[in-house]
DOMARSE-652747 format. One record per residue (C-alpha): residue in one letter; x, y, z; residue number from 0. Coordinates in steps of 0.02 Angstrom, whole numbers. Layout:
<r residu="A" xx="X" yy="Y" zz="Z" num="NUM"/>
...
END
This chain:
<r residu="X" xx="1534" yy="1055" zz="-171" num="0"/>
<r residu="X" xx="1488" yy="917" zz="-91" num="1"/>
<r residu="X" xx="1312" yy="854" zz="-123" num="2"/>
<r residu="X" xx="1201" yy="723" zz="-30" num="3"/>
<r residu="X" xx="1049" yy="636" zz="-139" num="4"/>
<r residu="X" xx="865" yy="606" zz="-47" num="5"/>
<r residu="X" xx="726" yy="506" zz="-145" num="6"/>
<r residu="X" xx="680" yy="373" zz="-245" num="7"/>
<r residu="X" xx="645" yy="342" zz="-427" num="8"/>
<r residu="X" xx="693" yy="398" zz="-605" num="9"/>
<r residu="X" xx="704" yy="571" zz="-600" num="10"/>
<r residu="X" xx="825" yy="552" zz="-427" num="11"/>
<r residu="X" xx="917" yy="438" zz="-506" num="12"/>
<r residu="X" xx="937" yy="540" zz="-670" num="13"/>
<r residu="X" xx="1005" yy="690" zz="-559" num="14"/>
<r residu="X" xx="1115" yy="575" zz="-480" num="15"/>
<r residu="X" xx="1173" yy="537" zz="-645" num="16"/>
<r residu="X" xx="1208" yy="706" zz="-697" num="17"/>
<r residu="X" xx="1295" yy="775" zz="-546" num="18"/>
<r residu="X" xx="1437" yy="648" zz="-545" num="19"/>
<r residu="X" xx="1459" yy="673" zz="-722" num="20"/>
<r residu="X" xx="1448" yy="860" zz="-699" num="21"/>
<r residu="X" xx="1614" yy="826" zz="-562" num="22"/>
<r residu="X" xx="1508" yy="838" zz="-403" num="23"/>
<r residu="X" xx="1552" yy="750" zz="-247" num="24"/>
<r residu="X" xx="1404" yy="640" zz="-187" num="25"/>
<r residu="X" xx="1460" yy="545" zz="-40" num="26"/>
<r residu="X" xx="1278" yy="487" zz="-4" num="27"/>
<r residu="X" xx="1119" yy="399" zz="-67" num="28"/>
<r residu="X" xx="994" yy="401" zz="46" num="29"/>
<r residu="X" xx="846" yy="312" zz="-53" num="30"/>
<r residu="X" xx="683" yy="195" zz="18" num="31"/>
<r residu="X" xx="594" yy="48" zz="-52" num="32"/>
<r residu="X" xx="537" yy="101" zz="-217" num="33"/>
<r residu="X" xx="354" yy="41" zz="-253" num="34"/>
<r residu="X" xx="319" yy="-80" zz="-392" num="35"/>
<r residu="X" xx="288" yy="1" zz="-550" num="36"/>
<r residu="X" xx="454" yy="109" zz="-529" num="37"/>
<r residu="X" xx="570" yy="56" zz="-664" num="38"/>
<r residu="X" xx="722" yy="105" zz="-547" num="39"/>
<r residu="X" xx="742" yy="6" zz="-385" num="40"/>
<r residu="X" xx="838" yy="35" zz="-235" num="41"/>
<r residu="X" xx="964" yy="-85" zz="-309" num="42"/>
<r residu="X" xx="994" yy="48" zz="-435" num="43"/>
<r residu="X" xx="1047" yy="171" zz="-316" num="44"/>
<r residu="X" xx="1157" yy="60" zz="-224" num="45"/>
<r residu="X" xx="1234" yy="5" zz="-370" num="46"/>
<r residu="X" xx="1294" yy="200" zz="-419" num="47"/>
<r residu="X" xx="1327" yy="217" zz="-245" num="48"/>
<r residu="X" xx="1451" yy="94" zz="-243" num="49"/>
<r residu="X" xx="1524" yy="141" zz="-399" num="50"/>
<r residu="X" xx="1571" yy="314" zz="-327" num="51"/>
<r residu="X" xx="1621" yy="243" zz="-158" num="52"/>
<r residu="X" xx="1470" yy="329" zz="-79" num="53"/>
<r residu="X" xx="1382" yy="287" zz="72" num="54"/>
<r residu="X" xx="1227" yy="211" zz="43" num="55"/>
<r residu="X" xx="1063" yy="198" zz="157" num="56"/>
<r residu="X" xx="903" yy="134" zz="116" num="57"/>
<r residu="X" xx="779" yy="185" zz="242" num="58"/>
<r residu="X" xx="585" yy="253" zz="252" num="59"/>
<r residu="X" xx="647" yy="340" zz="428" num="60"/>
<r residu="X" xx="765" yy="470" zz="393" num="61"/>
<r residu="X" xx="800" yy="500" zz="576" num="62"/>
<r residu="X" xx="847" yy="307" zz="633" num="63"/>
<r residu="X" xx="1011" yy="276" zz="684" num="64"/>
<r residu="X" xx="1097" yy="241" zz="537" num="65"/>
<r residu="X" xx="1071" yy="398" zz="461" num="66"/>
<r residu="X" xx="1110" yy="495" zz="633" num="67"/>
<r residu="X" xx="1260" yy="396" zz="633" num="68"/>
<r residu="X" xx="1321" yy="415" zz="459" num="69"/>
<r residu="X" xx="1286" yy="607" zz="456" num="70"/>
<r residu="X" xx="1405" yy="617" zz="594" num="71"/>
<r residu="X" xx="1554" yy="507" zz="520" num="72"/>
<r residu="X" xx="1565" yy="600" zz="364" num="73"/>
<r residu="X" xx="1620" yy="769" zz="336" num="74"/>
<r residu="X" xx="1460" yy="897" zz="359" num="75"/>
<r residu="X" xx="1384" yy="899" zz="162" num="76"/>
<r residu="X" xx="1356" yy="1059" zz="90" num="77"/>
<r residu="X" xx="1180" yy="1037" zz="28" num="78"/>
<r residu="X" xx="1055" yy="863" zz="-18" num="79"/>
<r residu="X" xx="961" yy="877" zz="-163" num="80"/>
<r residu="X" xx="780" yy="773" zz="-145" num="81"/>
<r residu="X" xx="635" yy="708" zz="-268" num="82"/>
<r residu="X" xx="507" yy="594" zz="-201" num="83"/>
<r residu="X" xx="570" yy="511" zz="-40" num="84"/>
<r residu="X" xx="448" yy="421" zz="39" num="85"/>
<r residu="X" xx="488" yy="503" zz="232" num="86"/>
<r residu="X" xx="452" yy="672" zz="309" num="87"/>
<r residu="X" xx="615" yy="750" zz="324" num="88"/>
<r residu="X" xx="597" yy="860" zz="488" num="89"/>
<r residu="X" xx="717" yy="1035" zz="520" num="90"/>
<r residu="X" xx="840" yy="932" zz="614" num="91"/>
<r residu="X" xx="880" yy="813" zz="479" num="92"/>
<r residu="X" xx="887" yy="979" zz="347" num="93"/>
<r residu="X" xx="1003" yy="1079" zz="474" num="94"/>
<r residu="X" xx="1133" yy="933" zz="432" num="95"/>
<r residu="X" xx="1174" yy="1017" zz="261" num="96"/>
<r residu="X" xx="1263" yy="1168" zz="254" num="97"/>
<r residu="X" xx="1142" yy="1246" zz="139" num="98"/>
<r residu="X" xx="995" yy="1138" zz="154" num="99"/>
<r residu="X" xx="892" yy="1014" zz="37" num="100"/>
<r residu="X" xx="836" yy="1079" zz="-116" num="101"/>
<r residu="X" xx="668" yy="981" zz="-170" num="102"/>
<r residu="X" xx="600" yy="975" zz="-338" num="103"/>
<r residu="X" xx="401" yy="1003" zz="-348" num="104"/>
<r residu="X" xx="297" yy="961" zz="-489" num="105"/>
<r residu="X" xx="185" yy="1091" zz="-462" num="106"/>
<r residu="X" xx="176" yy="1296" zz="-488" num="107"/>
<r residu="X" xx="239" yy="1339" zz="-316" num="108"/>
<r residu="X" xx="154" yy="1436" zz="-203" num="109"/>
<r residu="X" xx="-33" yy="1391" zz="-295" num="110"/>
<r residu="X" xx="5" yy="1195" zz="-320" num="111"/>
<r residu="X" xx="49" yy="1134" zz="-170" num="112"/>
<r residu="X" xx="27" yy="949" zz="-100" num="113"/>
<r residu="X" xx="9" yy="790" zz="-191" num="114"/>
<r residu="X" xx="-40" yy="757" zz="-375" num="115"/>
<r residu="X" xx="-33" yy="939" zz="-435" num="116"/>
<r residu="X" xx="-5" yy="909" zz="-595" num="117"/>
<r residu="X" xx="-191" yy="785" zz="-634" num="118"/>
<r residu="X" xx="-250" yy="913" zz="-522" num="119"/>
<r residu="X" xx="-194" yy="1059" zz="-634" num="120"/>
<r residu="X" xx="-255" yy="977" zz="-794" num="121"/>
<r residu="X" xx="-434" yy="942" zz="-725" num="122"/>
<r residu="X" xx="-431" yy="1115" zz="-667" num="123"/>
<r residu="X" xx="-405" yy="1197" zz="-848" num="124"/>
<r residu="X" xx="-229" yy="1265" zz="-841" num="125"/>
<r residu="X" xx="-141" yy="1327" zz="-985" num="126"/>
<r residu="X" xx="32" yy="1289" zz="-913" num="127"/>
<r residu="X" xx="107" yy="1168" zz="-772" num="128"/>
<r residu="X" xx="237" yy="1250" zz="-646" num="129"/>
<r residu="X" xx="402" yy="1158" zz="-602" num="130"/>
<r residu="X" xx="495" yy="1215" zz="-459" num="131"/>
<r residu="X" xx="659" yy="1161" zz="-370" num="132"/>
<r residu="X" xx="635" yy="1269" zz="-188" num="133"/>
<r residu="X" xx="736" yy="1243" zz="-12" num="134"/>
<r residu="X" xx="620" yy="1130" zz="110" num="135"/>
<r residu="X" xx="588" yy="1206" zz="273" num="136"/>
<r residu="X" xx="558" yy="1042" zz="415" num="137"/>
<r residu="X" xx="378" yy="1006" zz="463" num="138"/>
<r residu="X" xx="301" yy="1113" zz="334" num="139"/>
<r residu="X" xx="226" yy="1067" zz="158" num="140"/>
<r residu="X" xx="290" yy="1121" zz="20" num="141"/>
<r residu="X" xx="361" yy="1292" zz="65" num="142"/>
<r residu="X" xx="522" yy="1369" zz="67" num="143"/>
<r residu="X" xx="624" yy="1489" zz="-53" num="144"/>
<r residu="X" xx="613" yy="1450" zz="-237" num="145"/>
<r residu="X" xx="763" yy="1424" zz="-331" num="146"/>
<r residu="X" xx="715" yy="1389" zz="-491" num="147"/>
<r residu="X" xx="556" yy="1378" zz="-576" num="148"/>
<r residu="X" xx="516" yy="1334" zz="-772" num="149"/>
<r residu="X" xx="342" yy="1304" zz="-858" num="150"/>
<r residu="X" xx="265" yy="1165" zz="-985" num="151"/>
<r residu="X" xx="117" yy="1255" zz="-1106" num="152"/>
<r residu="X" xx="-35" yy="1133" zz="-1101" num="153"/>
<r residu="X" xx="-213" yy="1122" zz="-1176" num="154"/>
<r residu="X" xx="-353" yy="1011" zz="-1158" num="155"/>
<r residu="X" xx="-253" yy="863" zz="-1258" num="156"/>
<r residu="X" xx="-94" yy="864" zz="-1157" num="157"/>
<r residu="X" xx="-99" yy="697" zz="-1058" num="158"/>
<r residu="X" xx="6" yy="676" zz="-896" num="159"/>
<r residu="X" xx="146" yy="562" zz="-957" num="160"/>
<r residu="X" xx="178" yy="701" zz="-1075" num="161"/>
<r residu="X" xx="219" yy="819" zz="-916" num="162"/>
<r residu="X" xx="310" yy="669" zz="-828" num="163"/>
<r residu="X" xx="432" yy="679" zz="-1010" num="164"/>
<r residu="X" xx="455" yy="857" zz="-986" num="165"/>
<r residu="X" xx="510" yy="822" zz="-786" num="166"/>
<r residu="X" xx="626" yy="691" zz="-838" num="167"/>
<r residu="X" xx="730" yy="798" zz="-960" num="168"/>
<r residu="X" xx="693" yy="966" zz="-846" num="169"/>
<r residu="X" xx="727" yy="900" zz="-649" num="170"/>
<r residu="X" xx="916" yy="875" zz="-670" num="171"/>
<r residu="X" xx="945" yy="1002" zz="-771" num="172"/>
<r residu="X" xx="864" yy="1137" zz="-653" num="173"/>
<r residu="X" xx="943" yy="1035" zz="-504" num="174"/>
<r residu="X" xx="1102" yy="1071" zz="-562" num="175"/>
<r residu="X" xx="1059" yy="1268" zz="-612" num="176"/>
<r residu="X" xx="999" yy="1289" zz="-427" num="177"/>
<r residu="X" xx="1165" yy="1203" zz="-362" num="178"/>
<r residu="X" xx="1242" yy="1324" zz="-473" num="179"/>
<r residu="X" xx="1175" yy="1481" zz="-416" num="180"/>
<r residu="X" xx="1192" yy="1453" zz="-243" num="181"/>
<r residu="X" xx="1379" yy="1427" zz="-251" num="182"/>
<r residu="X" xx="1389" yy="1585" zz="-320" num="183"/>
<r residu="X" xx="1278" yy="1659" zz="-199" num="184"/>
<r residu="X" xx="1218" yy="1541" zz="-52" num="185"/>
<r residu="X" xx="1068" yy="1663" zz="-14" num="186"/>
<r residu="X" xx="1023" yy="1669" zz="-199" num="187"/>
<r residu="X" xx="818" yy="1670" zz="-202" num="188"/>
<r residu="X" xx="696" yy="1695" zz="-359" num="189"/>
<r residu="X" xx="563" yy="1692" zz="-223" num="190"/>
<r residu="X" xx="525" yy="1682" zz="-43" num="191"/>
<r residu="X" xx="338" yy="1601" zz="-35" num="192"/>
<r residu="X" xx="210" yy="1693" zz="51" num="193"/>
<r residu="X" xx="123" yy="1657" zz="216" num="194"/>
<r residu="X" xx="-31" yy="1700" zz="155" num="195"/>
<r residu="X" xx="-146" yy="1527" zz="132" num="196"/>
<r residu="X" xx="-259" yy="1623" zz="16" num="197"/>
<r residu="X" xx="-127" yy="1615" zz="-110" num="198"/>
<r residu="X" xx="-98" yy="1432" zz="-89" num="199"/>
<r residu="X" xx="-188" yy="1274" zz="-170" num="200"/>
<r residu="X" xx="-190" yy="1126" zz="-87" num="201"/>
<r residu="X" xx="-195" yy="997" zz="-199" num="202"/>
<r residu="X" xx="-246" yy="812" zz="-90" num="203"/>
<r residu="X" xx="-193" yy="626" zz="-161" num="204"/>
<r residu="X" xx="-312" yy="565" zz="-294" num="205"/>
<r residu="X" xx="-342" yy="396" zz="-295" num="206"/>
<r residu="X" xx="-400" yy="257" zz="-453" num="207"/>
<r residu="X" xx="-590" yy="271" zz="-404" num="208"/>
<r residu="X" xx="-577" yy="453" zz="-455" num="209"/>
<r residu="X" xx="-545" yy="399" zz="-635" num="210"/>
<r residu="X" xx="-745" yy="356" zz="-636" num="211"/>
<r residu="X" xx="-805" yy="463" zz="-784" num="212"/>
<r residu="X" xx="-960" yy="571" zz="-748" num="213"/>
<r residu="X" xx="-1053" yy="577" zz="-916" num="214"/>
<r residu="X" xx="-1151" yy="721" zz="-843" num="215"/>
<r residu="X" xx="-986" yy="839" zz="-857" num="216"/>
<r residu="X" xx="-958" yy="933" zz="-1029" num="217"/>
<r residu="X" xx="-852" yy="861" zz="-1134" num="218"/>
<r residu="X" xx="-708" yy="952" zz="-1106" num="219"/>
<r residu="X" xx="-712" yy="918" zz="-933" num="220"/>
<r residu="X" xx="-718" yy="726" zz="-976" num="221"/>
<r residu="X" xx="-563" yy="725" zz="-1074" num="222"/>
<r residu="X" xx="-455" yy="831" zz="-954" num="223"/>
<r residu="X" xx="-505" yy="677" zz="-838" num="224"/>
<r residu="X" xx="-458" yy="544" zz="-951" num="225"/>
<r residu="X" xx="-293" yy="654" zz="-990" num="226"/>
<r residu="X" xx="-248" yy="660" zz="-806" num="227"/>
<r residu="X" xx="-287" yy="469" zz="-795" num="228"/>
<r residu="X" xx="-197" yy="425" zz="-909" num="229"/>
<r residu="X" xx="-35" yy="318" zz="-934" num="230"/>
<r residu="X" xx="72" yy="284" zz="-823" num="231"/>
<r residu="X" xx="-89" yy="274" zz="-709" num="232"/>
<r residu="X" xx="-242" yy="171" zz="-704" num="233"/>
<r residu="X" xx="-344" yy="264" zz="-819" num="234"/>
<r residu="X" xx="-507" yy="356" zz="-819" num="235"/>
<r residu="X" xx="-664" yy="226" zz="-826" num="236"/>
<r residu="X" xx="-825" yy="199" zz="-860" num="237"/>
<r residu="X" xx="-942" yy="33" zz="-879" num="238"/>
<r residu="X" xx="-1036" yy="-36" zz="-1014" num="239"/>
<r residu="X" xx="-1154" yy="-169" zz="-980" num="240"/>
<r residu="X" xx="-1044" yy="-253" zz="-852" num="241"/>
<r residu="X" xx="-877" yy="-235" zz="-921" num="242"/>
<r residu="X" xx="-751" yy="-118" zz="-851" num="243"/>
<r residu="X" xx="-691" yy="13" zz="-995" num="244"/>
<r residu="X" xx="-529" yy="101" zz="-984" num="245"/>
<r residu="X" xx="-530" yy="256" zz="-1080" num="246"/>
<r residu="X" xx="-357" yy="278" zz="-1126" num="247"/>
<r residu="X" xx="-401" yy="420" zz="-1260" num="248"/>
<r residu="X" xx="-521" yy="513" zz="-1330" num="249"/>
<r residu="X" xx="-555" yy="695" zz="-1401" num="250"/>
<r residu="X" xx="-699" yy="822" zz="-1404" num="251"/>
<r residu="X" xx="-822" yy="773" zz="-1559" num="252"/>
<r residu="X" xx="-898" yy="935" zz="-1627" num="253"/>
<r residu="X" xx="-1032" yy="913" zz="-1749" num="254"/>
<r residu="X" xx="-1195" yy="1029" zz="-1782" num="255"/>
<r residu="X" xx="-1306" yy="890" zz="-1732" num="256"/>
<r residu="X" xx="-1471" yy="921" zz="-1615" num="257"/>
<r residu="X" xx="-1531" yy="810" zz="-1517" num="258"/>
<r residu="X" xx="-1599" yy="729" zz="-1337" num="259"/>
<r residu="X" xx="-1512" yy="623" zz="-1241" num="260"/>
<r residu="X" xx="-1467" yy="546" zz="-1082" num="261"/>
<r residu="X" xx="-1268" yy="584" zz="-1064" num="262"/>
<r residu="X" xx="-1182" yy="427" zz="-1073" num="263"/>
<r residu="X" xx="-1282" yy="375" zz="-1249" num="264"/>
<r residu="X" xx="-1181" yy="305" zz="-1386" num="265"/>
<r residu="X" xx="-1221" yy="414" zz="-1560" num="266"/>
<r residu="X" xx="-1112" yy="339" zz="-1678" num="267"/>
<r residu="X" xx="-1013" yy="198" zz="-1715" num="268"/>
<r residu="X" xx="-873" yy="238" zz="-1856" num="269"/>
<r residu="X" xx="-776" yy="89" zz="-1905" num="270"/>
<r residu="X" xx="-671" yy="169" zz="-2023" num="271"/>
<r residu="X" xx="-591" yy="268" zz="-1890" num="272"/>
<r residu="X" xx="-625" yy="163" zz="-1730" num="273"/>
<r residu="X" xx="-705" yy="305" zz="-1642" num="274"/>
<r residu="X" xx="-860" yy="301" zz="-1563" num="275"/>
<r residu="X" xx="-949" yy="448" zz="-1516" num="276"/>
<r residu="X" xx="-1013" yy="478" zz="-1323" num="277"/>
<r residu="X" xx="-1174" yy="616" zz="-1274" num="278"/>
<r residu="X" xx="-1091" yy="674" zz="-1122" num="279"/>
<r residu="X" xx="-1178" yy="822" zz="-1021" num="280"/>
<r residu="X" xx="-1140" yy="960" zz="-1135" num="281"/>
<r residu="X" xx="-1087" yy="912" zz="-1317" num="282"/>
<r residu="X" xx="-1011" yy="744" zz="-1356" num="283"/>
<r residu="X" xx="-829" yy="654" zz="-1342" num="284"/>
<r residu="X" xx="-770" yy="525" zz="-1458" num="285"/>
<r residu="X" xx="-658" yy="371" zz="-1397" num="286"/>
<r residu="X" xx="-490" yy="314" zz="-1490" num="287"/>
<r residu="X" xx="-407" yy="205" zz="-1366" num="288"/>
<r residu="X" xx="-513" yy="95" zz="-1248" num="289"/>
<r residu="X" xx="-454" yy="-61" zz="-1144" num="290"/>
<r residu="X" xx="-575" yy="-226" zz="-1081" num="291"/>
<r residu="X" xx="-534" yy="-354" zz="-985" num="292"/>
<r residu="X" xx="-351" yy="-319" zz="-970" num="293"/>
<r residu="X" xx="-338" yy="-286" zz="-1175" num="294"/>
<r residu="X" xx="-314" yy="-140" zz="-1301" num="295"/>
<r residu="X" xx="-450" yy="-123" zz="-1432" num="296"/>
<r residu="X" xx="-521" yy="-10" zz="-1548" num="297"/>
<r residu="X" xx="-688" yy="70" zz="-1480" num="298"/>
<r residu="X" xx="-774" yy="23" zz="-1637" num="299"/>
<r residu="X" xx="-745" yy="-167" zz="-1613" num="300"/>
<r residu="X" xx="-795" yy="-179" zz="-1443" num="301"/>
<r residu="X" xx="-967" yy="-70" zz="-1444" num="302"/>
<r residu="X" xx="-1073" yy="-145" zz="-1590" num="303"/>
<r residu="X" xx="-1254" yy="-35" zz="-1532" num="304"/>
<r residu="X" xx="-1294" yy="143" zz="-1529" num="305"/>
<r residu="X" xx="-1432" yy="55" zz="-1427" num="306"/>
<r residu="X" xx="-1348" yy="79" zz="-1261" num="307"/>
<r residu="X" xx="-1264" yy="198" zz="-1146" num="308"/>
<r residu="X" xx="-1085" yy="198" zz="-1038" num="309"/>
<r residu="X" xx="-1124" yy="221" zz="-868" num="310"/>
END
């Protein structure tokens, strides 16, 4: 089997890893400029490249020259596997693999399609986040047969570099099961999606100003936004007097307290824990982990007054 490897970052690289070591032959890496905060670089990929004697590309246009050209010097790959490259990759570029390119998809395939499905499925109150590895069909987003498919159980407390520690230890593993499957039986399907867009979700990019906490929202709408915000991201925010506050964590406070309020009033300052407790639209919240001006503090040393509100 000889397997061709699309995309960029760790969990690429960690399949690349494992299919060499599993006796694969990968004659190429086909990666593009990896953006800052990725811990593994293009120079990563070349590196394994040339330790295998594989051809190596680093492109953000799959159909240049150089990849034209070196898909027709080496002997036609049986299938690419792909996580995260930075290009569309049309039909013509997927009909160069025997078999295809089989994409891994952080998101519970047909519902969660598009791009940051899994904040998108922990705002939205799911009790589990899909992983699927599916065959890519050109010019279309998303789609394709499903190979494989595996689930993470989440609650309200289950922040998104938890799922990202799951994908690391689950993408090459269910990379190679798929690889597996269809050598014993190249049409080998768990599902074929539908057609039907009711029974899609598309899920559109999120960007930092989204991490803006409304303190109007109940409280456990508030922390599923500061768990999908969180680390390795920018964090869900809020301001307080005219300091920028990163909430980095925080829980749901229950108490029997009445009262009236204006969401966004501080109720209690506890400086044995740290915590300080938040009035948001329908109960209250209570910080653990905040961050000002660039540095990590404990709640209860930064806010001093139950005299004031977040905003």
């Amino acid at each position: 089997m000889r397997i061709g490897v699309i995309g960029r970052g760790r969990w690429m690289f960690q399949t690349l890893e494992l299919l060499i070591h599993s006796g694969y032959d990968v004659p190429l890496v086909l990666t593009s400029k990896a953006p800052e905060d990725y811990d593994i670089k293009s120079m990563d990929f070349k590196r394994k490249a040339d330790e295998i004697g594989a051809r190596f590309i680093e492109t953000a246009n799959i159909q240049n020259d150089e990849v034209k050209r070196t898909l027709s010097e080496i002997e036609k790959l049986d299938i690419a596997v792909s996580v995260n490259y930075s290009g569309v990759i049309p039909q013509s570029i997927i009909e160069q693999f025997r078999m295809g390119i089989l994409n891994a998809h952080g998101g519970d395939l047909p519902r969660y399609r598009g791009n940051a499905c899994q904040a998108w499925a922990i705002i939205n109150g799911e009790d589990q986040i899909g992983l699927c590895i599916h065959k890519m069909v050109g010019g279309e987003l998303d789609s394709g047969d499903i190979i494989s498919r595996n689930y993470l159980t989440v609650d309200i407390d289950t922040r998104i570099g938890e799922i990202y520690d799951w994908f690391d230890k689950e993408i090459p593993k269910m990379f190679l099961h798929s690889i597996i499957k269809l050598v014993e039986n190249p049409q080998f399907k768990i599902e074929s999606q539908s057609t039907n867009p009711s029974k899609a979700l598309r899920c559109y990019p999120r960007i930092p100003e989204d991490g803006r906490i409304d303190w109007k929202l109940n409280s456990e709408d508030i922390i599923r936004l500061i768990n999908a915000t969180s680390e390795p991201y920018d964090g869900a925010f809020t301001f307080f007097d005219v300091d920028r506050v990163v909430i980095w964590r925080a829980r749901v406070k229950n108490d029997e307290e009445r009262y009236l309020a204006i969401p966004g009033q501080i109720s209690a300052i506890n400086h044995l824990t740290g915590e300080v407790d938040i009035i948001t639209g329908s109960g209250k919240v209570s910080l653990i982990d905040i961050e000002v001006n660039g540095v990590r503090i404990r709640p209860s040393k930064y806010i001093k007054t139950i005299r004031k509100r977040l905003k």
